[in-house]
PQR file with spaces between the fields and no chain letter, atoms N, CA, C, O and H, PARSE charges and radii, in Angstrom:
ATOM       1  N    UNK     1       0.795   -1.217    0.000 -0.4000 1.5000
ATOM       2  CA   UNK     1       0.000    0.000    0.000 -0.0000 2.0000
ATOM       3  C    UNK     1       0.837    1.281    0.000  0.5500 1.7000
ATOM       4  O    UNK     1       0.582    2.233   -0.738 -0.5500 1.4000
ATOM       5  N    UNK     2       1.787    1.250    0.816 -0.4000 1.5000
ATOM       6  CA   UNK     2       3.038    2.600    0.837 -0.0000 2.0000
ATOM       7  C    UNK     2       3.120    2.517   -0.781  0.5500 1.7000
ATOM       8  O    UNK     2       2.489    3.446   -1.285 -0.5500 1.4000
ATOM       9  H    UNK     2       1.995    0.477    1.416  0.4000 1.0000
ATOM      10  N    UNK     3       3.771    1.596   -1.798 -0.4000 1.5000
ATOM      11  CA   UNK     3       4.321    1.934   -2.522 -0.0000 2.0000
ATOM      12  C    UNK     3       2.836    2.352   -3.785  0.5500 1.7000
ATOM      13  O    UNK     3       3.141    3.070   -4.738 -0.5500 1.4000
ATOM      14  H    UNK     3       4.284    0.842   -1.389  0.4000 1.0000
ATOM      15  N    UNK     4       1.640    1.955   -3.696 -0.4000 1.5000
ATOM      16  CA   UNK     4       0.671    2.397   -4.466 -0.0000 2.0000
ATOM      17  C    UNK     4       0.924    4.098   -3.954  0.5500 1.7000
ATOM      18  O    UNK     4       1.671    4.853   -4.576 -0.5500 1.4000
ATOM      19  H    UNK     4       1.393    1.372   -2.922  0.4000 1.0000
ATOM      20  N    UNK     5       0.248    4.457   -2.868 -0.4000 1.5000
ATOM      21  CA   UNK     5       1.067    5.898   -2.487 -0.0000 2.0000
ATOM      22  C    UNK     5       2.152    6.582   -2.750  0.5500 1.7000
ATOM      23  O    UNK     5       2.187    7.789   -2.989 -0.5500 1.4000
ATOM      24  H    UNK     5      -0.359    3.843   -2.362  0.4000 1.0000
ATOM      25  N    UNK     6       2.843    6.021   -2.724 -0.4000 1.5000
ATOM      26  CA   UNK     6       4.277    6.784   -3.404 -0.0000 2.0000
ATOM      27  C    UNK     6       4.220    6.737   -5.265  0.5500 1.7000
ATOM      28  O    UNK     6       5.001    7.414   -5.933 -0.5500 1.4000
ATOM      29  H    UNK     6       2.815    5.040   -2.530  0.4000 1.0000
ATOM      30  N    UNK     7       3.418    6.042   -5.743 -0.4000 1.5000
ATOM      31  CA   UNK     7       2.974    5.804   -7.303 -0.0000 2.0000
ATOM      32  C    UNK     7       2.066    7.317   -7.221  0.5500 1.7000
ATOM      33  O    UNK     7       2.375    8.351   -7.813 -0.5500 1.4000
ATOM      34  H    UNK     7       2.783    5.492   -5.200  0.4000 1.0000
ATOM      35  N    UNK     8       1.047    7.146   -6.450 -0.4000 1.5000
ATOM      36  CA   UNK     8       0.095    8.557   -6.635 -0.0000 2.0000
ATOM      37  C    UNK     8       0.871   10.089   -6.689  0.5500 1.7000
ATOM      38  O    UNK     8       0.563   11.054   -7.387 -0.5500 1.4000
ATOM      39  H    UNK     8       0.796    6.306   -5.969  0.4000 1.0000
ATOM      40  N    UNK     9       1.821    9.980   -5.847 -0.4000 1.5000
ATOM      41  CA   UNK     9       2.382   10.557   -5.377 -0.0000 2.0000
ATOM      42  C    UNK     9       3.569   11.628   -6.182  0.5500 1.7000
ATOM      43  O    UNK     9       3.829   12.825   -6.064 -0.5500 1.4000
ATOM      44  H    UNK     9       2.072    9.196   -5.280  0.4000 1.0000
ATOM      45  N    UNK    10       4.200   10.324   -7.186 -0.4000 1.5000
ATOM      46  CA   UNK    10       4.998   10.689   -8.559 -0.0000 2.0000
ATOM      47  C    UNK    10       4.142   11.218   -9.909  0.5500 1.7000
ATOM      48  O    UNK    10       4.640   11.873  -10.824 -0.5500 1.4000
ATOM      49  H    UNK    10       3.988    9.352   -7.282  0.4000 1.0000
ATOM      50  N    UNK    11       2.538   10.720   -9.808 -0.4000 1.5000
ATOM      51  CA   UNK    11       1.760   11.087  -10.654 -0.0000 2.0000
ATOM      52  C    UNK    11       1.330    9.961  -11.773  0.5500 1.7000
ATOM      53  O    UNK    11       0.406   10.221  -12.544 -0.5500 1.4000
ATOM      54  H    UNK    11       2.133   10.188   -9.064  0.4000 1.0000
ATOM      55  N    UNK    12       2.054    8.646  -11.846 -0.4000 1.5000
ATOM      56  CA   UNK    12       1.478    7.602  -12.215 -0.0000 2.0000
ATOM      57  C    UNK    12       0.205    7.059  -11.414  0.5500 1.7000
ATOM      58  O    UNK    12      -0.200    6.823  -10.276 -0.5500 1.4000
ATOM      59  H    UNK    12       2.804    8.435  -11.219  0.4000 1.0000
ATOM      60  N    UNK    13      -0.243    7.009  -13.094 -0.4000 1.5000
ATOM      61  CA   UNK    13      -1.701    6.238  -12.852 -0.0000 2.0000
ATOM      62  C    UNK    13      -1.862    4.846  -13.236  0.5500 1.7000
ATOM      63  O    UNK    13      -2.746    4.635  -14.066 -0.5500 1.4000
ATOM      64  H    UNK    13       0.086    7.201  -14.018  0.4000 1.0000
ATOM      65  N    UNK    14      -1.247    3.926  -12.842 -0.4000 1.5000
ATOM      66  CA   UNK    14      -0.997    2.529  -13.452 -0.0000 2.0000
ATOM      67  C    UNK    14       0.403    1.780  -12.293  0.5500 1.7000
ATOM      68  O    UNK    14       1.549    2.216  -12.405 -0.5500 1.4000
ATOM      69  H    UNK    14      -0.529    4.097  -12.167  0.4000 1.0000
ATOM      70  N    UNK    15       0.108    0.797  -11.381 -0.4000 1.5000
ATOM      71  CA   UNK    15       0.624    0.423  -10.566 -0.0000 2.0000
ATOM      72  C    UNK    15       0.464   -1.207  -11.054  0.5500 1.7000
ATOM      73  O    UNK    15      -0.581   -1.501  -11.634 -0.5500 1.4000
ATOM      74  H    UNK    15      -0.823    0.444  -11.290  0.4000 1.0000
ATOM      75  N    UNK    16       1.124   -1.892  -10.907 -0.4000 1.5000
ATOM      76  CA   UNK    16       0.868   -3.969  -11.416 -0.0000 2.0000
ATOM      77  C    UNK    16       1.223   -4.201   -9.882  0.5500 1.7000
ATOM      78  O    UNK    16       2.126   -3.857   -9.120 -0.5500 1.4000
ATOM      79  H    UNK    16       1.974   -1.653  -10.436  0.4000 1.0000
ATOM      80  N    UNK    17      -0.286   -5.179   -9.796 -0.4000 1.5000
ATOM      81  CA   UNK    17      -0.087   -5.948   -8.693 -0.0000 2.0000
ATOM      82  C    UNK    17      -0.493   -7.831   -8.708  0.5500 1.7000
ATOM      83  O    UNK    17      -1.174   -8.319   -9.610 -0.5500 1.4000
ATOM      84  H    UNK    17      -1.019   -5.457  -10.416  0.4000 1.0000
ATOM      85  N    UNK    18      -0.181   -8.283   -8.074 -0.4000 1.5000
ATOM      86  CA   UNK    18      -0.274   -9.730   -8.428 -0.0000 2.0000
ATOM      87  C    UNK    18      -2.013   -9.707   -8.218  0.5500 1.7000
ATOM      88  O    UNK    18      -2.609   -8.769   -7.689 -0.5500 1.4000
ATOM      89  H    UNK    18       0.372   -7.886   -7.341  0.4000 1.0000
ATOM      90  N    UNK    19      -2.454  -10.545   -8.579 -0.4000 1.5000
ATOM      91  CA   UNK    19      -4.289  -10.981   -8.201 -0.0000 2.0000
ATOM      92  C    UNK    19      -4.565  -11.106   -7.185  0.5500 1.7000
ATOM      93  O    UNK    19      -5.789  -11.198   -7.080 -0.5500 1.4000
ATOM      94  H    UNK    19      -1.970  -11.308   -9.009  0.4000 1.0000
ATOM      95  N    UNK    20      -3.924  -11.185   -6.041 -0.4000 1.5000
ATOM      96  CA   UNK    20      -4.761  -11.330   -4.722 -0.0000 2.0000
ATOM      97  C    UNK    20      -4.245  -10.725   -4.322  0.5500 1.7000
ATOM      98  O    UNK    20      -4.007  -11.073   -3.165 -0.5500 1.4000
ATOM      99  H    UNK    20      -2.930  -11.111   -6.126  0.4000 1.0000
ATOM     100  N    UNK    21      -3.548   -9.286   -4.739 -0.4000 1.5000
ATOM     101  CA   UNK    21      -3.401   -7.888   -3.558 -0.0000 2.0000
ATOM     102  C    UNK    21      -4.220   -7.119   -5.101  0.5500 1.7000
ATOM     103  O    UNK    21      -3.655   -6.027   -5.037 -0.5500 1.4000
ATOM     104  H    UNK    21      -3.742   -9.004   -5.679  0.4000 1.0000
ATOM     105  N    UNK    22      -4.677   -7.066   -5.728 -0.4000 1.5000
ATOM     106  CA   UNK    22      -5.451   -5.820   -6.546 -0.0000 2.0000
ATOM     107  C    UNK    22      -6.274   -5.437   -5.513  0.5500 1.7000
ATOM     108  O    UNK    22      -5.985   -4.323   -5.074 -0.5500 1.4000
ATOM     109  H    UNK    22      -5.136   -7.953   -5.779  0.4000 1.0000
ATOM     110  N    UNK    23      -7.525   -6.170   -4.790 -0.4000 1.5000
ATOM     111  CA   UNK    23      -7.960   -5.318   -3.923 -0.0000 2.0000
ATOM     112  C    UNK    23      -7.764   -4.698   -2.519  0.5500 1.7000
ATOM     113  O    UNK    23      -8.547   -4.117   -1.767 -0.5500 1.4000
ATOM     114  H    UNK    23      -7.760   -7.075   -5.146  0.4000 1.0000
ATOM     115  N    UNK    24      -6.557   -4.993   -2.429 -0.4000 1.5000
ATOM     116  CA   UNK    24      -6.052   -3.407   -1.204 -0.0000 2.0000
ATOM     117  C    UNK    24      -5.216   -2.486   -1.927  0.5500 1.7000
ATOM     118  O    UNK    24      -4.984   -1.336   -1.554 -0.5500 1.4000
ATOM     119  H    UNK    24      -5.921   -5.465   -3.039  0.4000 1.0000
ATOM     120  N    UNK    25      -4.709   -3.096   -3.111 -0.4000 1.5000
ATOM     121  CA   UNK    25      -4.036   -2.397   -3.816 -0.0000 2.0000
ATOM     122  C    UNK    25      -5.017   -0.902   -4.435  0.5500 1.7000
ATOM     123  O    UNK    25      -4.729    0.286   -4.282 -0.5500 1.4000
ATOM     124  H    UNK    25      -4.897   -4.030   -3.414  0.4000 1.0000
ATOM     125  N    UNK    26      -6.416   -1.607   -5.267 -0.4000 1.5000
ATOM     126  CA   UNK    26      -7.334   -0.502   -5.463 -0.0000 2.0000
ATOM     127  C    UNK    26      -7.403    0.065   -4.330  0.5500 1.7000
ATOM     128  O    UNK    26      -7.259    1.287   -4.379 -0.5500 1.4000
ATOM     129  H    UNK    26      -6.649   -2.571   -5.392  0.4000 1.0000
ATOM     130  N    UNK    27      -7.627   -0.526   -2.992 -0.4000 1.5000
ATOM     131  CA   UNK    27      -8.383    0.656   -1.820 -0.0000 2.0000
ATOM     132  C    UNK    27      -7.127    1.251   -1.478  0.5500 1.7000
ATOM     133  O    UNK    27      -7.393    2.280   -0.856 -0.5500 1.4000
ATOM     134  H    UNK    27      -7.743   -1.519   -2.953  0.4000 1.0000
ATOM     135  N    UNK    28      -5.468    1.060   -1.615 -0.4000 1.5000
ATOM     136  CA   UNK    28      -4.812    2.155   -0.982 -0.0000 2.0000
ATOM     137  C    UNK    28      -4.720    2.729   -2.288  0.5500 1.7000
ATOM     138  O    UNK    28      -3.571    3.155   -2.408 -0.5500 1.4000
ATOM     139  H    UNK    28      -5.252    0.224   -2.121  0.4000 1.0000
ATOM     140  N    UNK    29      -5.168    2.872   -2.984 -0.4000 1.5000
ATOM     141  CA   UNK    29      -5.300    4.173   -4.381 -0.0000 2.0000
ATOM     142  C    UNK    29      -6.154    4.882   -3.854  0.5500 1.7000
ATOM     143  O    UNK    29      -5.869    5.968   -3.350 -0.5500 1.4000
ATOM     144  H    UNK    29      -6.101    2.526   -2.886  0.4000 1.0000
ATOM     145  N    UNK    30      -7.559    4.307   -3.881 -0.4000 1.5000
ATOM     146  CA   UNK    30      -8.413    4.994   -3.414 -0.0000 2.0000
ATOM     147  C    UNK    30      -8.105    6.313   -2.388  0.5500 1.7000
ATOM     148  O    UNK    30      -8.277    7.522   -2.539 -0.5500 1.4000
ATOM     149  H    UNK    30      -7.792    3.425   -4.289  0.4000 1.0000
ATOM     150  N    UNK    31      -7.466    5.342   -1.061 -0.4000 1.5000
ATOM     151  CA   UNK    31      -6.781    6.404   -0.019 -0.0000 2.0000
ATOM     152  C    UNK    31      -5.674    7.474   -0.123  0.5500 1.7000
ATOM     153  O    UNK    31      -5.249    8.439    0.511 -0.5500 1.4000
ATOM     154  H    UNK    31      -7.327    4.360   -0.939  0.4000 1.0000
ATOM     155  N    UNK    32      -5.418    6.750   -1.330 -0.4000 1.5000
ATOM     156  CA   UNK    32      -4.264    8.189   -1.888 -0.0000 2.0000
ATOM     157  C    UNK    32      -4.998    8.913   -2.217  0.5500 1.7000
ATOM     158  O    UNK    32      -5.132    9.805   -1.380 -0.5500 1.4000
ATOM     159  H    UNK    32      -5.763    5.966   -1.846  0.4000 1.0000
ATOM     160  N    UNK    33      -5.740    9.053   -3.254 -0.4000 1.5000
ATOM     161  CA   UNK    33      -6.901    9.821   -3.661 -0.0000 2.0000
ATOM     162  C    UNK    33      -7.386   11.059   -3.058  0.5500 1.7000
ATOM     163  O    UNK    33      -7.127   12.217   -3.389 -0.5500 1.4000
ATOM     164  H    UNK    33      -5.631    8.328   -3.934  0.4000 1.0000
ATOM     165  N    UNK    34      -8.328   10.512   -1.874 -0.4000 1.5000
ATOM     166  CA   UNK    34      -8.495   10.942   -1.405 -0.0000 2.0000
ATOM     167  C    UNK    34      -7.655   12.057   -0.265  0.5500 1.7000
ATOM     168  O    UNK    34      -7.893   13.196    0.138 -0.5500 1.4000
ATOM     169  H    UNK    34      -8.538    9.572   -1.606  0.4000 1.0000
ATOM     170  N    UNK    35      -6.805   11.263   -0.071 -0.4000 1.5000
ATOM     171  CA   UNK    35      -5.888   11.869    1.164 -0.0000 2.0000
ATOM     172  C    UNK    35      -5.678   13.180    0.198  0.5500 1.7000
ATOM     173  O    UNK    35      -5.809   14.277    0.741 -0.5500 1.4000
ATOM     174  H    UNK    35      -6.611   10.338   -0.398  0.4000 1.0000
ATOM     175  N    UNK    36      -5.350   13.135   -1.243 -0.4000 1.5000
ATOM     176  CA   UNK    36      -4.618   14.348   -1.856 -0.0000 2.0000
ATOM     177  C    UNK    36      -5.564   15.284   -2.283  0.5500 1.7000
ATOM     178  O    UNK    36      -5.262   16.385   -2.744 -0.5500 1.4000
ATOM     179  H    UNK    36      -5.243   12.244   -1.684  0.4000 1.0000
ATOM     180  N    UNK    37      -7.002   14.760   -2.101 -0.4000 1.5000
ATOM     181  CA   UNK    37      -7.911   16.011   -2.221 -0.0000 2.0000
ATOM     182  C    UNK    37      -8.047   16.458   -0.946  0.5500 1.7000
ATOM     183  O    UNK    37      -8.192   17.678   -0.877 -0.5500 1.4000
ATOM     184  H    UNK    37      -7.248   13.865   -1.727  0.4000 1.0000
ATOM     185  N    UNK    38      -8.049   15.810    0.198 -0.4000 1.5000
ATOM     186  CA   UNK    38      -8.686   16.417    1.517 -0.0000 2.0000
ATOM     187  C    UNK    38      -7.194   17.327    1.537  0.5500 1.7000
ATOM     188  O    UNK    38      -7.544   18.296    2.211 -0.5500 1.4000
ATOM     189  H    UNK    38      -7.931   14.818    0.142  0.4000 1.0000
ATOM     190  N    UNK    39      -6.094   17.504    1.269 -0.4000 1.5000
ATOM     191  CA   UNK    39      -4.964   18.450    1.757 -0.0000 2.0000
ATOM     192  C    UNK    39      -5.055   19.383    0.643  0.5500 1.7000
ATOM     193  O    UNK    39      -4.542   20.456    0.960 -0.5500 1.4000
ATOM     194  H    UNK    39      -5.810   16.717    0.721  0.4000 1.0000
ATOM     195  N    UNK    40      -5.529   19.375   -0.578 -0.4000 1.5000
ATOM     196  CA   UNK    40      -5.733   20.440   -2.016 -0.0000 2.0000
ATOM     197  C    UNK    40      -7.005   21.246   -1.021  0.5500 1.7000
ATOM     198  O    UNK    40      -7.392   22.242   -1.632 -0.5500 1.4000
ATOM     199  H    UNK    40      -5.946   18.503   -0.836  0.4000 1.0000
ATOM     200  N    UNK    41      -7.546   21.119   -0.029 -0.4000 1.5000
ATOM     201  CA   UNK    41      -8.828   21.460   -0.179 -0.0000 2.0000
ATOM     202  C    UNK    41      -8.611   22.164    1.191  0.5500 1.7000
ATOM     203  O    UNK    41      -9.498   22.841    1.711 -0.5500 1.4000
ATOM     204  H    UNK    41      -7.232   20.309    0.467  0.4000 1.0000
ATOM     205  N    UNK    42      -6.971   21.906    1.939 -0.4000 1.5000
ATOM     206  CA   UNK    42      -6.959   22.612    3.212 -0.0000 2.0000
ATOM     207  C    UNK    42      -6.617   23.740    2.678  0.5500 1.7000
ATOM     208  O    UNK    42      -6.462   24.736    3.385 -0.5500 1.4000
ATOM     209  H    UNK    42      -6.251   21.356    1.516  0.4000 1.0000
């Protein structure tokens, strides 16, 4: 999950993960996501 974050982070949108981490992999995107609008928005 750190390193999906640190992907958001550089500005890539495309991270490879094996099949049985895609979904925490999607939800720590998700949380990047978000995290970088809730601080655009402080």
């Amino acid at each position: 999950p750190s390193s999906v974050e640190f992907c958001h982070e550089l500005g890539l949108d495309y991270v490879s993960a094996s099949p049985f981490r895609v979904p925490i992999a999607r939800l720590a995107a998700a949380h990047a996501a978000l995290g970088s609008v809730e601080a655009a928005s402080k």
